[in-house]
C-alpha positions in Angstrom: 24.6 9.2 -21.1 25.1 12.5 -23.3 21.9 11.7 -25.3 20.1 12.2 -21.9 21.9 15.1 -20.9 19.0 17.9 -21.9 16.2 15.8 -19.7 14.7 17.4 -16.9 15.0 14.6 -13.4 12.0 15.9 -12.4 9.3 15.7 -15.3 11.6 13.6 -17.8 10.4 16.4 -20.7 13.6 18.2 -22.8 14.4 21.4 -21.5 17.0 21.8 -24.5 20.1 24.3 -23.3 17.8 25.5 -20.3 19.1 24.8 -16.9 15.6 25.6 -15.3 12.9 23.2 -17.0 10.3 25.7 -18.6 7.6 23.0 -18.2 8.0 22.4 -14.7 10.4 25.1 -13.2 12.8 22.6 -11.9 16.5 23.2 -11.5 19.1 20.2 -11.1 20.9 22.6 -8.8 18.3 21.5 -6.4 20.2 18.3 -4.7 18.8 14.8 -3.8 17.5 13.8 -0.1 20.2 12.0 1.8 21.2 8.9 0.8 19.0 9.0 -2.5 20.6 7.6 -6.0 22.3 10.8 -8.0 20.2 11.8 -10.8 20.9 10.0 -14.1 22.4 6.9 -12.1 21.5 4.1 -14.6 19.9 0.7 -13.0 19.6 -2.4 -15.1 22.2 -0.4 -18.0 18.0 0.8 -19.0 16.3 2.9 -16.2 17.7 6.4 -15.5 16.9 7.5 -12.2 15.5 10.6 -11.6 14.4 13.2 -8.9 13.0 11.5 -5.8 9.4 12.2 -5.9 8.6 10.9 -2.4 10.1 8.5 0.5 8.8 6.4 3.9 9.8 3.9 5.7 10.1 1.4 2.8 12.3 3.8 0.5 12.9 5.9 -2.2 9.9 6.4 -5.0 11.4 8.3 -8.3 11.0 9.5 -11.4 12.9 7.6 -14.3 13.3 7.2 -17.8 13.1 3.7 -19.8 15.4 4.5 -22.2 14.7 1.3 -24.2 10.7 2.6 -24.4 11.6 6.1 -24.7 9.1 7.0 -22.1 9.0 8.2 -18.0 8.9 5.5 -15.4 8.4 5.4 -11.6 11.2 3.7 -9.9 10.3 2.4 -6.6 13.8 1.2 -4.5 13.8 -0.7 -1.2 15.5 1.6 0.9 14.6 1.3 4.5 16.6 3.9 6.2 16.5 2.3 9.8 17.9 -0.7 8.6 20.7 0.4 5.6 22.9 2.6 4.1 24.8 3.2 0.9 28.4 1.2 1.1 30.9 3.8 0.6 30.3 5.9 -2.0 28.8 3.0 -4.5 25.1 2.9 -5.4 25.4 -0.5 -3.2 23.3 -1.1 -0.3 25.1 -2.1 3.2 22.8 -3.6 5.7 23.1 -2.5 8.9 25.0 -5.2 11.3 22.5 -7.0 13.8 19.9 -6.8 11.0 20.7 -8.7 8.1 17.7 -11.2 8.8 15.3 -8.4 9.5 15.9 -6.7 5.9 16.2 -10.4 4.3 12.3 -10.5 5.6 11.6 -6.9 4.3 13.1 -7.7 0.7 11.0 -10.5 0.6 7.8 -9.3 1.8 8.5 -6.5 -0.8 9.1 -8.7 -3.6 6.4 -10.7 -3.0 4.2 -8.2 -2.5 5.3 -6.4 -5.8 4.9 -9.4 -7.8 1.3 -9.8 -7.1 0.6 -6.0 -7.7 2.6 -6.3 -11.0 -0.2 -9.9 -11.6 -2.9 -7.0 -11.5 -1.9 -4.9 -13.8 -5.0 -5.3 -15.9 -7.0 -4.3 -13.2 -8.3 -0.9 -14.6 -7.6 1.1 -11.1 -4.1 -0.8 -10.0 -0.6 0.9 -10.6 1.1 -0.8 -13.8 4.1 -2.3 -12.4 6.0 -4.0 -15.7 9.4 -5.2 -14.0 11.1 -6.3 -10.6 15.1 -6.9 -10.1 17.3 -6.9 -7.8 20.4 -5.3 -7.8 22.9 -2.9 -5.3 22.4 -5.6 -3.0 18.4 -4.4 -2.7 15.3 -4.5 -5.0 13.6 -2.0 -7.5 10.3 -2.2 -9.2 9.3 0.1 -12.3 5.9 1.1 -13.2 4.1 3.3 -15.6 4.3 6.8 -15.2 1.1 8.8 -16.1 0.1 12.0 -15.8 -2.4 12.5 -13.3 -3.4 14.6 -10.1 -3.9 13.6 -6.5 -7.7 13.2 -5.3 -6.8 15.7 -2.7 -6.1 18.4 -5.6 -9.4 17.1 -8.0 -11.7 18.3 -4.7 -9.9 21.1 -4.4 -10.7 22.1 -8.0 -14.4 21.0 -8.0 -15.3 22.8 -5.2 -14.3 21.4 -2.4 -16.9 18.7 -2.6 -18.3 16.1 -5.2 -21.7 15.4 -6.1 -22.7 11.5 -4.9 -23.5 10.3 -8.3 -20.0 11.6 -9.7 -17.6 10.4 -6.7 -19.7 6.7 -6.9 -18.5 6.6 -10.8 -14.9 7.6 -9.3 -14.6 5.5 -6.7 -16.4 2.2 -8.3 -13.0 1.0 -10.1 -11.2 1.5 -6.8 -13.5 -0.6 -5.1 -12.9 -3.2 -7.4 -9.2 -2.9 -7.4 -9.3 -3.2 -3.3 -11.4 -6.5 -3.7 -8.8 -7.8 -6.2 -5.8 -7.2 -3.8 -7.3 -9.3 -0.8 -8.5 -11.8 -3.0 -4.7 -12.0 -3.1 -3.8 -11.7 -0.1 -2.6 -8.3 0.2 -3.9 -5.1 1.1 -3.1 -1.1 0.5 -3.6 0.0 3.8 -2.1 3.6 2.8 -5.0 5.1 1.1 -5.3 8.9 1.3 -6.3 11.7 -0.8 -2.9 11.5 -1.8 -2.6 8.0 -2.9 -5.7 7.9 -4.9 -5.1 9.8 -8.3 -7.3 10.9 -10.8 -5.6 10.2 -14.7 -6.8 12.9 -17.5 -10.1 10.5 -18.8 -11.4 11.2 -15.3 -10.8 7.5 -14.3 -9.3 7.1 -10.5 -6.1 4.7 -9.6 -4.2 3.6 -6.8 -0.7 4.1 -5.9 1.5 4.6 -3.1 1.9 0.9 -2.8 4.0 -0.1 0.4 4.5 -3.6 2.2 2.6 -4.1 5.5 5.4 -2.8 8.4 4.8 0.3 7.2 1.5 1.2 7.6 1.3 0.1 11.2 3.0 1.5 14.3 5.8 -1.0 16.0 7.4 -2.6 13.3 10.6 -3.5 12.2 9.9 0.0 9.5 9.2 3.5 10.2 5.4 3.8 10.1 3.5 5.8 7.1 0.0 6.1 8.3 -2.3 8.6 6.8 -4.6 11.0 9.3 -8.3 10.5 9.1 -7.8 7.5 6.8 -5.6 4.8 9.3 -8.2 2.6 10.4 -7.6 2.4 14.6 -5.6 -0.9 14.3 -2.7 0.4 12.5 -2.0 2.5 15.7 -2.3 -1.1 17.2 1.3 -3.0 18.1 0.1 -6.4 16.5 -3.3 -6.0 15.8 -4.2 -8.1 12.7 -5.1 -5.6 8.9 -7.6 -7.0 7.2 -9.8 -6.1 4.6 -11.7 -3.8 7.2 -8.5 -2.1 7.3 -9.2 -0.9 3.6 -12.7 -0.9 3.8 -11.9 2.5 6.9 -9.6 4.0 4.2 -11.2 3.9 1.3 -14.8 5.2 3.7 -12.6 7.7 4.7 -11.7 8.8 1.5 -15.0 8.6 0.2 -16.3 10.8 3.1 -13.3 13.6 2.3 -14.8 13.8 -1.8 -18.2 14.4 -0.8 -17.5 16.6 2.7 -14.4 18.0 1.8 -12.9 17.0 5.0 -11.3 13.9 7.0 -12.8 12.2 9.6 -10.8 13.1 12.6 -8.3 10.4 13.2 -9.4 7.2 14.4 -7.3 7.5 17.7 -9.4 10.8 18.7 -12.5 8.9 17.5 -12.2 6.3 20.2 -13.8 8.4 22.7 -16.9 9.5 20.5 -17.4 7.9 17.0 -19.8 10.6 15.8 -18.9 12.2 12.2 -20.0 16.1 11.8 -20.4 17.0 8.7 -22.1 20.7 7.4 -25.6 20.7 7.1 -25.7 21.9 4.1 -23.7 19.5 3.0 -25.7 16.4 4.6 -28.6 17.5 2.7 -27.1 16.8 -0.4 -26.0 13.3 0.5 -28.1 10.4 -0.1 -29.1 9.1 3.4 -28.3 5.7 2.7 -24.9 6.7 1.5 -24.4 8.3 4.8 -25.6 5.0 7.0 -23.2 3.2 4.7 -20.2 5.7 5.3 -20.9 5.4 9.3 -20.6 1.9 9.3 -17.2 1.4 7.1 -16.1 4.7 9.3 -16.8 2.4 13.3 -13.7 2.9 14.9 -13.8 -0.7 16.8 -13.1 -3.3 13.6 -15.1 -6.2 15.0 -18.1 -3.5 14.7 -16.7 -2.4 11.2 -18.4 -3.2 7.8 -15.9 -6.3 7.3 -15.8 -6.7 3.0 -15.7 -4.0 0.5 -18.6 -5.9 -1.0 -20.4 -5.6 1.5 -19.7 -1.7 1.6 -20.7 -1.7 -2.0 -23.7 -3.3 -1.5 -24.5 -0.9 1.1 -23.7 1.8 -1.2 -26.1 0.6 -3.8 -29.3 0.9 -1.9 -30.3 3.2 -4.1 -29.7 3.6 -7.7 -27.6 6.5 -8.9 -27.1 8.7 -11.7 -24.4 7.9 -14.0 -21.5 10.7 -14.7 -18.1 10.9 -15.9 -15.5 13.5 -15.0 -12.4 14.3 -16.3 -9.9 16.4 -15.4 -10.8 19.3 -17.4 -14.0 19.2 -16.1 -13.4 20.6 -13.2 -13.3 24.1 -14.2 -16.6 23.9 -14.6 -17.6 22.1 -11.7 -19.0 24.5 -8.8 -20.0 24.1 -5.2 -22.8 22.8 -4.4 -25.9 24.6 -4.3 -27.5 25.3 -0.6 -31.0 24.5 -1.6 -32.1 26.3 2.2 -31.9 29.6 3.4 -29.3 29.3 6.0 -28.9 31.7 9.0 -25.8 33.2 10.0 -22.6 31.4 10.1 -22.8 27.6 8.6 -23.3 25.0 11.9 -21.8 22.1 11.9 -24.1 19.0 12.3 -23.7 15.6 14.3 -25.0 12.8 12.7 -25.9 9.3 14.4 -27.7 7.0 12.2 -30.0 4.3 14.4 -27.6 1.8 14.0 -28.3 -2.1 13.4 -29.0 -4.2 16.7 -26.1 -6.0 16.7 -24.4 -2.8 16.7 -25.9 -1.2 19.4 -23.3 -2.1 21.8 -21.0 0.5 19.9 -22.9 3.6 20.3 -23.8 2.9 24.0 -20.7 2.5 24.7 -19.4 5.6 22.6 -22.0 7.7 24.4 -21.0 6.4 28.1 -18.7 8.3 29.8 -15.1 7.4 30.0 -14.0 8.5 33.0 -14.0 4.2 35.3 -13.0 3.0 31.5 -9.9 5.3 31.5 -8.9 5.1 35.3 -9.2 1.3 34.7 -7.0 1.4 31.4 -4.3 3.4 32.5 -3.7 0.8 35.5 -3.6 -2.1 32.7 -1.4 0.0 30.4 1.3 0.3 32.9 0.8 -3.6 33.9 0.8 -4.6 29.9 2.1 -1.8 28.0 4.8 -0.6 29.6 6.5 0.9 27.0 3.3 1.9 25.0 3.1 6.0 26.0 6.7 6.3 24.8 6.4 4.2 21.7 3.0 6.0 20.8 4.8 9.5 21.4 7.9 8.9 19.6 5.8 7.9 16.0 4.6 11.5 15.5 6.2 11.3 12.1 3.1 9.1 11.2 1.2 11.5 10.6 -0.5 11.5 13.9 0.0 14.5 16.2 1.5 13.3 19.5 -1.5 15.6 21.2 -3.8 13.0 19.9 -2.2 10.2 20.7 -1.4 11.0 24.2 -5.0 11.6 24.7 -5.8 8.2 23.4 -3.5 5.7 25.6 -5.7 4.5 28.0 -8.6 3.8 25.6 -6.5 2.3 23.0 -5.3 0.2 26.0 -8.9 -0.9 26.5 -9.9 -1.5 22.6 -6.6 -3.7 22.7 -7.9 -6.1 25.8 -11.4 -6.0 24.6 -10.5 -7.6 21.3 -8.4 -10.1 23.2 -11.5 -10.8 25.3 -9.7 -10.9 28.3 -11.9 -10.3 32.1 -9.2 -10.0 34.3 -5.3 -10.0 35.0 -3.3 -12.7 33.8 -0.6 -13.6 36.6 1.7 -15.7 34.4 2.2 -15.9 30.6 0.3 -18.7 28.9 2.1 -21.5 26.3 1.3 -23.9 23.6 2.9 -26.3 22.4 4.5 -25.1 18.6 2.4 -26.2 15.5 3.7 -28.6 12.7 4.5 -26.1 10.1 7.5 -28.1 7.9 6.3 -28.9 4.5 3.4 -26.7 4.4 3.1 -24.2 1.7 4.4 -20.8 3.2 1.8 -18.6 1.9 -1.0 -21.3 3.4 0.9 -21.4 6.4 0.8 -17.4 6.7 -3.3 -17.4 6.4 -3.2 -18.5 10.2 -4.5 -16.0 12.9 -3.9 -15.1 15.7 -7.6 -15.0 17.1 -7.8 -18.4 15.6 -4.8 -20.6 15.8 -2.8 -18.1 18.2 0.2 -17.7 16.2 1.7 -16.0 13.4 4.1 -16.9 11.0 7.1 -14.9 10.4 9.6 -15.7 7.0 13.3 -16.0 8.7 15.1 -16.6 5.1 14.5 -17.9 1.8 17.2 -20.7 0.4 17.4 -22.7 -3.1 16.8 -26.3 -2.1 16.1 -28.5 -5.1 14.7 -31.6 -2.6 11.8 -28.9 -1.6 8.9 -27.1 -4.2 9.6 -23.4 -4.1 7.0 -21.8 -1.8 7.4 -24.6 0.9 8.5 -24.4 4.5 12.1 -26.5 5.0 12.5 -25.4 8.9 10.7 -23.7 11.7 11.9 -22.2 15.0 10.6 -23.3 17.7 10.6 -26.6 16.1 7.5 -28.8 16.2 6.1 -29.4 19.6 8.1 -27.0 21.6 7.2 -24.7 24.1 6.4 -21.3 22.9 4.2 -18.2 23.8 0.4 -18.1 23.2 0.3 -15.6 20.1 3.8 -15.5 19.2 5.6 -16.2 16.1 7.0 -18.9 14.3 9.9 -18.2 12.1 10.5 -20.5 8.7 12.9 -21.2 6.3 11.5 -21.3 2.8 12.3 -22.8 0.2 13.5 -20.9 -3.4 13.3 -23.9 -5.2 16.4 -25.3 -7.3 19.1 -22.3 -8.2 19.0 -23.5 -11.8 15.1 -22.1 -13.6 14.0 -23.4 -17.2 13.5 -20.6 -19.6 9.5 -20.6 -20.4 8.1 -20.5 -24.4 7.7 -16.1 -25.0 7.6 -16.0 -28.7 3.9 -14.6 -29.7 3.6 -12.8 -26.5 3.3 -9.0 -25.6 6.0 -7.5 -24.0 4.1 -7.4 -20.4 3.0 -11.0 -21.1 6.4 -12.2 -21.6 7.7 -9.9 -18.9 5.7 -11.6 -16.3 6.5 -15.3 -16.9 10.3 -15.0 -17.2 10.4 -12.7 -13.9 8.6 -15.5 -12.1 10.5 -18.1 -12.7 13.7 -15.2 -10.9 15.3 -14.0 -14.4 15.5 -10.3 -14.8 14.5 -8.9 -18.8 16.4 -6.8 -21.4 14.9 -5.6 -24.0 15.7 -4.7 -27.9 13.6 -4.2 -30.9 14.3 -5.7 -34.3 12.4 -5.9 -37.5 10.6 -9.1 -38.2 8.7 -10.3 -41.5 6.6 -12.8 -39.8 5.9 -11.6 -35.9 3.5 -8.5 -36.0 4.7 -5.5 -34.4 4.6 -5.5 -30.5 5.1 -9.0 -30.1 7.9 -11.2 -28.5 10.3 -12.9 -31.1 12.1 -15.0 -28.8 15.7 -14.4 -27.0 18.9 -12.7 -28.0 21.3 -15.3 -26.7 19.2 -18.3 -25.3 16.4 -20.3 -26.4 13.4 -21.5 -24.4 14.0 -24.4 -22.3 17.3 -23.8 -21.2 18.6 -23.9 -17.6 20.3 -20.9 -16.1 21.2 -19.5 -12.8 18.6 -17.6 -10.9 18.7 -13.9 -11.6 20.6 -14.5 -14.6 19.4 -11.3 -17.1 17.8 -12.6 -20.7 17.5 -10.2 -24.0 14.3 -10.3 -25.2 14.0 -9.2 -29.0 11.0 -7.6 -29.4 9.2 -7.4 -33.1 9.3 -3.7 -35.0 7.1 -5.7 -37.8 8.4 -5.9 -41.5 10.8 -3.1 -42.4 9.4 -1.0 -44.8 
């Protein structure tokens, strides 16, 4: 790898015979976290790995170099610490013994999960993931890396706060991005400041993608929530995300551009919803935009706008101004104006908008005091939740102070039997008799609720079973008609389909095109360039060593040759 040897592994720019990077000051004397891959570690004999530009729960997020495309990637690897570590001194992950099963479930949930965020590339505000493989015994995906700056940082340097018209141009894209994803199936459930970006045409995108166990306390993953944007049930052992989930984070991000601050975290909130916001500040927010911000922002979800539609729509009461920022821009961008002549130091301001009828419940009962509801919760905690204060404490790494959490047990004890809409104290624990899930498609099988069909369905393994159509259910435990507990979980065996997959037809395709279909049907991608006289430039010519319509083993790696055009 000598031809990569003057690269810096942090910004993936030449820093020639310097050992400091003069672009971005960064030294390669600076080591690695623990456990991380070595810089210049090369995955797929293509993707250089870089410096690690983030971890969680779920892994390791680098930079990297493609050095087939010449140009800087971000590596994501699955890399859940709690579970794994590296075998030896090989790149090679060694699960953990005792929880092979669990990580078999995490590598699938994150592959799965990846594959429909890499389906959305096109969507303008989505992360460009271009390929998924497995390899070390775990799984990588690489997306485009693009200059950009956090949303946190783009405040910062307007101002502190945006102007309504220009954060509803910002945040439009994201919107439709979110709807996108849970038309899927799949949510974000990580959105921050710091996971919203802002790319130099002023246009906003998500990243930070991460599966589900991590953005929500008790799992088999160490939790990533951020503070001010975790909706309440992510602090919740159990309790169901949905697209409320996103429609709090994305509210609360919303609220940070034009405030400059968080809404205090949703655990603190429990005991009074209110959000303060300067007074100054409030005069310069549409009032509508504010009704429409209290409502995303409800603590309780059941009282929560439910669709990000529907918070769009809210949004859009009145028309706004169109204006586009970009990054530059924001040197010119200054605080806004105070339009009054304010007294003395600025005063913060409470605001309660008369809420809907049907939500009226939610600030009486915010307003009561929660002295009977607490004495009463902490006596059902210790009956229920009996492990609950010590499980909350221990997950201050979540970005949640332990102060705040401690404060919160017994109400969060009473959101959690509220939802369940249970009036008293159950003496014995209830049982149904298992559901019918064999032969059911997996991901229909998964759409079940708990509030509806009291169960959830949990993926045990997937196996290649040619007899049953990939994406089907070949087994369940407790089998059909056994006893098993009122909202608990059925595990299943899916099937991979047959271990032999048909090449598809790529010739004529883009690169990204082509990429998709073969990685669907399991086959990782190589790529080469060549020059061709009749396929323009950019475009699939067909495979190295294979032709379409072959069988091959499942994971097997294809070359594709991609067109230069005519050589001149």
């Amino acid at each position: 790898m000598a031809a990569y040897d003057n690269l810096c592994m942090s910004c993936m720019a030449d820093r020639g015979e310097d050992m400091v990077c003069p672009l971005c000051g960064f030294s390669e004397t600076e080591s690695q976290p623990p456990h991380a891959l070595p810089y210049r570690t090369l995955l797929q004999d293509r993707y250089l790995v870089g410096r690690v530009k983030q971890e969680n729960g779920e892994g390791f997020r680098y930079i990297g170099y493609d050095t087939m495309l010449h140009l800087p990637v971000k590596i994501r690897e699955l890399f859940p610490q709690n579970l794994c570590q590296r075998a030896g001194n090989t790149w090679e992950i060694q699960v953990s013994v005792g929880q092979e099963a669990v990580f078999r479930e995490v590598s699938n949930s994150f592959l799965e999960y990846s594959r429909i965020i890499g389906r959305l590339r096109e969507v303008p505000a989505m992360e460009k993931i271009y390929d998924i493989f497995e390899t070390n015994h775990t799984a990588y995906t690489i997306a485009e890396w693009s200059e950009q700056i956090s949303l946190r940082y783009f405040v910062e340097r307007s101002g502190g706060v945006l102007h309504w018209n220009d954060a509803r141009q910002l945040f439009l894209p994201v919107f439709s991005a979110l709807k996108e994803m849970h038309a899927q199936g799949i949510g974000h459930y990580g959105l921050s400041p710091d996971s919203i970006s802002i790319l130099k045409d002023g246009s906003m995108r998500l990243i930070d993608f991460a599966i589900r166990p991590v953005r929500q306390l008790r799992t088999s993953l160490q939790p990533d929530l951020a503070a001010g944007c975790a909706a309440l049930e992510q602090y919740v052992m159990n309790a169901p995300l949905t697209e409320s989930t996103d429609v709090y984070g994305v509210a609360a991000n919303l609220f940070f551009a034009l405030t400059g601050d968080l809404p205090l975290d949703a655990v603190q909130r429990q005991k009074d919803g209110k959000l303060l916001i300067a007074t100054n500040i409030l005069r310069q927010i549409p009032p509508h935009v504010v009704t429409a911000l209290a409502n995303a922002l409800q603590v309780p979800p059941e009282q929560r706008t439910s669709t990000i539609a529907e918070l769009e729509e809210q949004l859009a009461s009145t028309p706004a101004v169109t204006s586009t920022i970009s990054i530059e821009d924001t040197k010119m961008l200054k605080k806004i104006p105070v339009p009054y002549e304010e007294k003395g130091e600025e005063e913060s301001q409470t605001w309660e908008p008369p809420p809907p009828k049907k939500k009226s419940l939610l600030w009486l009962w915010i307003t009561l005091p929660c002295v009977g509801v607490a004495a009463l919760s902490a006596i059902l905690l210790s009956v229920f939740l009996p492990s609950r204060n010590q499980d909350l404490l221990s997950h201050s790494q979540a970005n949640a102070s332990s102060g705040a959490l401690a404060d919160s047990q017994e109400t969060m004890a009473s959101y959690s039997l509220h939802n369940s809409g249970e009036n008293s104290v159950a003496s014995s624990v209830e049982t149904m008799a298992a559901p019918n899930l064999v032969g059911q498609v997996y991901a229909d099988a998964v759409g079940a609720t708990k509030e509806v069909d009291h169960y959830d369905v949990m993926l045990g393994e997937k196996v290649f079973d040619a007899s049953v159509p990939e994406g089907n259910i070949i087994s369940q435990t407790p089998e059909p008609g056994e006893t098993m507990v009122v909202n608990g979980s059925v595990v299943v065996k899916v099937s991979q389909g047959s271990a032999r997959r048909t090449l598809p037809e790529v010739a004529g395709l883009s690169l990204a095109d082509a990429c998709e279909k073969i990685t669907a049907e399991g086959f990782t991608v190589v790529k080469i360039d060549d020059y061709s006289d009749t396929v323009p430039a950019e475009q699939v010519i067909g495979y190295q060593t294979v032709k379409a319509g072959e069988t091959l083993n499942y994971g097997t790696e294809v070359t594709l040759i991609l067109s230069k055009g005519p050589q001149e």
